[in-house]
N, C-alpha and C positions, 0 to 999 in steps of 0.2 A: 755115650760121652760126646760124639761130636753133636748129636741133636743139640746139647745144654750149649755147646762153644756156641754152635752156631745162633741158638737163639737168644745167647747175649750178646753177641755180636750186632744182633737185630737191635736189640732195646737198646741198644749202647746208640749204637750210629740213629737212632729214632731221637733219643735223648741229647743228641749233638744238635740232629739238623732244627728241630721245634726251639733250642735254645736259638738258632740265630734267626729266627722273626722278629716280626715286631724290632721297633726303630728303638726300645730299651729308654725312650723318655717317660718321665711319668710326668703328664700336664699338669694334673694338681699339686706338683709339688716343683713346679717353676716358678720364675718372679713377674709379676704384673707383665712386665715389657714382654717377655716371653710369649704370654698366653696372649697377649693384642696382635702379635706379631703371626701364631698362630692363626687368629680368628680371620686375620686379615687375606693371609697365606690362603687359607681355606676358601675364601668367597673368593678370590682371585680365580682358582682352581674349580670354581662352579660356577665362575664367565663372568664376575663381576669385580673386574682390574681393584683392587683397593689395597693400597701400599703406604703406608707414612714414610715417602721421602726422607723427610731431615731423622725420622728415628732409625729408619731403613741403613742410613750413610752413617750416622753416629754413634749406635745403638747396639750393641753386638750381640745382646738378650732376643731384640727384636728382629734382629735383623733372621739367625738363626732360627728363631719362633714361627719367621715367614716362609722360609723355605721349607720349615717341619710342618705347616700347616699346609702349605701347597703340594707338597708330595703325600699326605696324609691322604686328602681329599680329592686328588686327582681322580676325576671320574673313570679315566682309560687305565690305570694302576686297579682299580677294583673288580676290572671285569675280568683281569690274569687269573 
């Protein structure tokens, strides 16, 4: 009886922690601005600064989009 506690105690606390990866966005099912905001994020974060200013400051799709795409693709986040 304790073998079974314990090894659903295992699968349980396994099934918790694999639920909290992953950033829970799903890109293809964001708005255009988003996914710019992304692509842009993303080349930032592999050394090539690219940010749309006025959508950056106005934009709150993209704005967010750029931050998910520069932590997505941060090359020092992929090597943890």
């Amino acid at each position: 009886m304790k073998k079974i506690i314990t090894l659903s105690l295992i699968v349980i606390s396994s099934t918790l922690f694999t639920a909290c990866t992953g950033s829970g966005i799903d890109i293809g099912k964001q708005t255009p601005s988003f996914q710019n905001g992304v692509k842009d994020g993303c080349a930032t974060a592999n050394g090539e600064y690219t940010k749309n200013s006025h959508a950056f400051n106005n934009d709150e799709e993209y704005h967010n989009g750029w931050f998910h795409g520069r932590k997505k693709c941060n090359p020092a986040d992929s090597k943890r």
